[in-house]
C-alpha angles and dihedrals in degrees: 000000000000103000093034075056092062107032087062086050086053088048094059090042097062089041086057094035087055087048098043091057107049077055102056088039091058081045090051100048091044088049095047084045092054102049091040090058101041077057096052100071101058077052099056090040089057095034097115077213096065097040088055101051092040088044098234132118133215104180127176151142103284099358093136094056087042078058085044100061098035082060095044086054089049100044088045106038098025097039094039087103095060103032084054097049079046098067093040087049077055102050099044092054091237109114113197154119090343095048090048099047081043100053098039085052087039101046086042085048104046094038087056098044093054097047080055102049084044127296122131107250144077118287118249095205099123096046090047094047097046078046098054082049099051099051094043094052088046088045087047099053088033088062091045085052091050093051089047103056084049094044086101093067086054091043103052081046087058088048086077106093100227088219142064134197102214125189111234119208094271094060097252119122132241135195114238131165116258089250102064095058113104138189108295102027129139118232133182118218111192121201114296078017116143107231098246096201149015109270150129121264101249089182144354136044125250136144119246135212110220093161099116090054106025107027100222097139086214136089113253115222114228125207146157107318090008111142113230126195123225114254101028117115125263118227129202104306121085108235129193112204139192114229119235109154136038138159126007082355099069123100097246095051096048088053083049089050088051109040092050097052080038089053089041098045112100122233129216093266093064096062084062085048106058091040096051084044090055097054094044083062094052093048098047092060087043104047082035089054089041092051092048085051093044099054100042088058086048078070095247127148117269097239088062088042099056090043084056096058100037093065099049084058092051098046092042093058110125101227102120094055086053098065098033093088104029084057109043084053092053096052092041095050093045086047090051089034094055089048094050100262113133117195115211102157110044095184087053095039083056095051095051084090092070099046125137102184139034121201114206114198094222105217111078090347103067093010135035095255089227131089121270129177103248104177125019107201128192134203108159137053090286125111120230088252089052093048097047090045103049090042084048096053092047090049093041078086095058133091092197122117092242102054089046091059099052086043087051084054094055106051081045084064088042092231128166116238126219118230122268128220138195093001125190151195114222102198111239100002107054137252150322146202157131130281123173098342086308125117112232125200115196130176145063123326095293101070093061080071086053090038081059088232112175112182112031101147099126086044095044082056100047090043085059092044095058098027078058080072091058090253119161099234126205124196125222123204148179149166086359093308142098113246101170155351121216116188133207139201142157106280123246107231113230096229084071099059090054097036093053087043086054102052087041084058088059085041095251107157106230114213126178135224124210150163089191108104116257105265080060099042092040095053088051089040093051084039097060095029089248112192082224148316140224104224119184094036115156116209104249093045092062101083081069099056083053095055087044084058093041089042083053086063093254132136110232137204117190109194107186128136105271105248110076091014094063100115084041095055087044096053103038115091082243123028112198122189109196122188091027087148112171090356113077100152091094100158106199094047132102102198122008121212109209091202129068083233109129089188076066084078095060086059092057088059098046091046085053086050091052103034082049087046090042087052095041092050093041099049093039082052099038089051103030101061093065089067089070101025094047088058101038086045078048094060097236084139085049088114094048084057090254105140120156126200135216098260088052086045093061092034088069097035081057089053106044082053088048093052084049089057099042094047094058094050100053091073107135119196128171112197 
């Protein structure tokens, strides 16, 4: 317990460690910002450029090598985080954004320095300093972005209460942190109180706010034998609550562990990235090289011509393209992750966007998995609430899934019932008792031959007629006739209805996988206007109806509760577990859905949309510009009197990255 103990303290730490240093990194570059620019200004002042273009004149002994070591200061302290990005760029044989920003400050500094200490030529100090500050402040609100677009992570960790209120074997409480429960433990959480663990309700009602990590909007109600999840809000009710899950086992931990290799894992769009990246860099050095050359065979001076080619190299950084892709992923996992939709499969997350058909497993995915009355007829001189509430006082006794679901119907409808005597099982046909001095039979066909029912032909038609749905009848009798049929299925949720209307809007065909025999899987396929179902299917035979649809050229999705489904997750395009509650390490699963909500499965599709349309805008951005900035850094405007420098350069490189970053983060997306 000891080392799970501290294994779970190690974790936090380097949550808090990875958070902690983006934080200190956004503090470092704002630090190195403010002093390079307070140092700026005694630059510009000295710069022999900027006197003469304001007409004024400081003029003293050294002042050149005063202007020297301001911009040493600036180059070594401001540009470190370049220069050191720079030699690990180098390093690590990928030349990019940090070898172009180094080798344009670098080429401006040492040029400078050399005409000072004796070279014939013109400084390059103010350019270099307003630079160094460029970069820095584009480098600063770049980093606030990036933590931005991550804060979610943080913020499901803080979600976690630190302390625990457990219940010792006297009954008294006693605050612990969060860390020391263990599997098995008793806690106590009072009313507005966060659920500190995983765990099942021992005692006490309350309803429970899991919005924030499950995203049902709704409050949750919690009783006797309910399963709670740690960091969800407790509502009015005192609850007291077993522990069964800490650690890296909870629920929470387990999203956080997703979401952030989620987050990490790079999509198929990176790859372009980085290799685009790495050619922009490429062609940076070389169209930077090629412009120095140029202009210097133009005949112009050196000095214009390595300004020239210092800002080429500045305009041209990749930096943008670096973060197009990073940023979009990590607002689009938080988004999913904070409506319960958990990415495990980024590649396949992705491709959801292109998919033709969705196969829904039938049993607890389109349906509840459990009996529900469905119809209530009458033949006799009963009423439908008569009927429902002497069948359910005979089955109160049972133990048996049918009469559970017509008892379950009742107490929906909050009727009394009436007392039953002498009750009793008739083996393979059904009950018996009596209610109100009447005798009640109650079962399949066969206890209308024990009900000594002689004449059953209107009941025995409508029985076929609503047996041909794949409806479960059961037969009421007394006093040797029938007085009425309820009939059970398993209940359609609503959410499907809304959620197969809604991919047939985006003309997304809507099949349906099932072991239930035909009469059963035609009447939900007609019910929800399926395109088509698969009835009879054995388990383990479900993974081939998915490669007829794929052979057909078609993307597949194949959306079943993990557990049976398991061969047919693992061979559709996409595998969707839906329901996966407490337990989101689904394994065969590409994307895991928290909540039994079918319309869950058209979100997955939407996020895909808007995380394909934010690529597609940020790369297009982040390598388009270039076709304009690379030119006009080249001079080709220099006769129109369009000349940029360096500092304006990386002015529009910054913002380029800044519109990257801004654009991410302005996803929107209502579950």
């Amino acid at each position: 317990m000891k080392n799970r103990e501290q294994s779970n303290h190690n974790k936090q730490k380097r949550h808090q460690a990875h958070g902690s240093h983006h934080a200190r990194m956004v503090a470092d570059f704002r630090k190195r910002f403010g002093i390079s620019l307070i140092l700026t200004l005694p630059v510009l002042i000295l710069s022999p450029l900027i006197q003469s273009f304001f007409g004024f004149r400081v003029h003293f002994s050294g002042d050149m090598t005063v202007l020297l070591g301001l911009s040493s200061f600036v180059y070594f302290y401001g540009g470190w985080p370049f220069l050191k990005g720079f030699m690990r760029e180098m390093k690590q044989r990928q030349p990019a954004m940090m070898t172009l920003i180094a080798l344009a400050v670098s080429v401006a500094y040492f040029y400078s320095a050399a005409v000072v200490l004796g070279v014939k030529g013109k400084v390059f100090f103010w350019e270099l300093v307003t630079l160094v500050d460029v970069m820095l402040l584009g480098h600063w609100i770049e980093m606030r972005s990036v933590m931005g677009a991550s804060r979610a992570l943080h913020e499901l960790a803080k979600l976690m209460p630190s302390k625990a209120h457990r219940v010792k074997e006297d009954g008294s409480l006693e605050e612990v942190p969060v860390g020391q429960l263990s599997p098995g433990d008793v806690v106590r959480i009072k009313p507005g109180e966060k659920i500190p663990v995983d765990g099942k309700v021992l005692d006490g009602e309350s309803d429970v706010n899991e919005a924030a990590i499950t995203g049902e909007s709704k409050p949750v109600s919690k009783k006797k034998d309910d399963t709670v999840i740690g960091g969800a809000v407790n509502g009015d009710g005192s609850i007291t609550v077993e522990v069964t899950k800490t650690g890296k086992d909870s629920y929470l931990s387990q999203v956080i562990e997703l979401v952030k290799t989620a987050s990490e894992s790079k999509s198929r769009a990176q790859g372009f990235a980085d290799k685009a990246a790495f050619w922009l860099t490429m062609i940076a050095i070389t169209v930077g090289a090629a412009t120095l050359i140029s202009w210097l065979l133009f005949g112009k001076e050196f000095v214009f011509a390595l300004e020239r080619m210092v800002t080429v190299m500045v305009i041209t950084c990749p930096h943008a393209l670096g973060l197009a892709i990073p940023l979009v992923i990590a607002v689009i996992t938080a988004i999913s992750a904070k409506n319960g939709l958990l990415i495990r499969n980024r590649s396949a997350f992705e491709s959801a966007r292109n998919l033709k058909v969705i196969v829904f497993d039938k049993t607890g995915t389109l349906t509840k998995g459990e009996f529900g009355v469905s119809d209530i007829v009458t033949f006799g001189g009963w009423s439908e609430e008569e009927l429902l509430k002497k069948v359910a006082a005979v089955e109160i006794n049972s133990e048996h899934t049918i009469a559970k679901g017509i008892v379950k119907k009742a107490k929906e409808r909050k009727l009394k019932l009436p007392k039953a005597e002498n009750f009793s099982a008739v083996p393979g046909k059904g009950a018996k008792a009596g209610v109100r001095d009447v005798q009640i039979f109650v079962g399949n066909k066969g206890i209308l031959e024990i009900a000594e029912v002689s004449s059953a032909d209107e009941a025995r038609k409508k029985a076929d007629e609503i047996a041909s749905q794949g409806k479960t009848l059961v037969f009421v009798a007394a006093e040797q006739k029938v007085e009425g049929i309820i009939a059970l299925s398993d209940i359609i949720r609503d959410e499907s209805k809304e959620a197969i209307k809604r991919l047939k809007e985006q003309n997304i065909g809507v099949s349906m996988i099932t072991g239930d025999n035909e009469a059963t899987a035609k009447f939900v396929a007609d019910q929800l206007g399926l395109d088509s179902y698969f009835a009879e299917v054995l388990p383990d035979k479900k993974s081939e109806k998915i490669k007829k649809l794929q052979h057909e050229g078609k993307k597949v999705a194949m959306v079943g509760d993990g557990v049976n489904d398991a061969p047919a997750l693992a061979q559709a395009d996409v595998g969707i577990a839906i329901g996966a509650g407490t337990d989101v390490a689904v394994e065969t699963a590409d994307v895991v859905l928290i909540e039994n909500d079918p319309r869950d499965v058209v979100d997955i599709i939407r996020l895909s949309v808007m995380n394909h349309r934010k690529t597609v805008q940020n790369l297009a951005w982040a390598t388009g510009y270039n076709v304009i900035a690379i030119p006009l850094a080249a001079g080709v405007l220099y006769q129109w009197g369009i000349v940029l420098a360096p500092a304006i350069g990386a002015l529009i490189m910054s913002l380029s990255t800044i519109i990257v970053a801004v654009n991410a983060r302005l996803v929107r997306f209502d579950g």
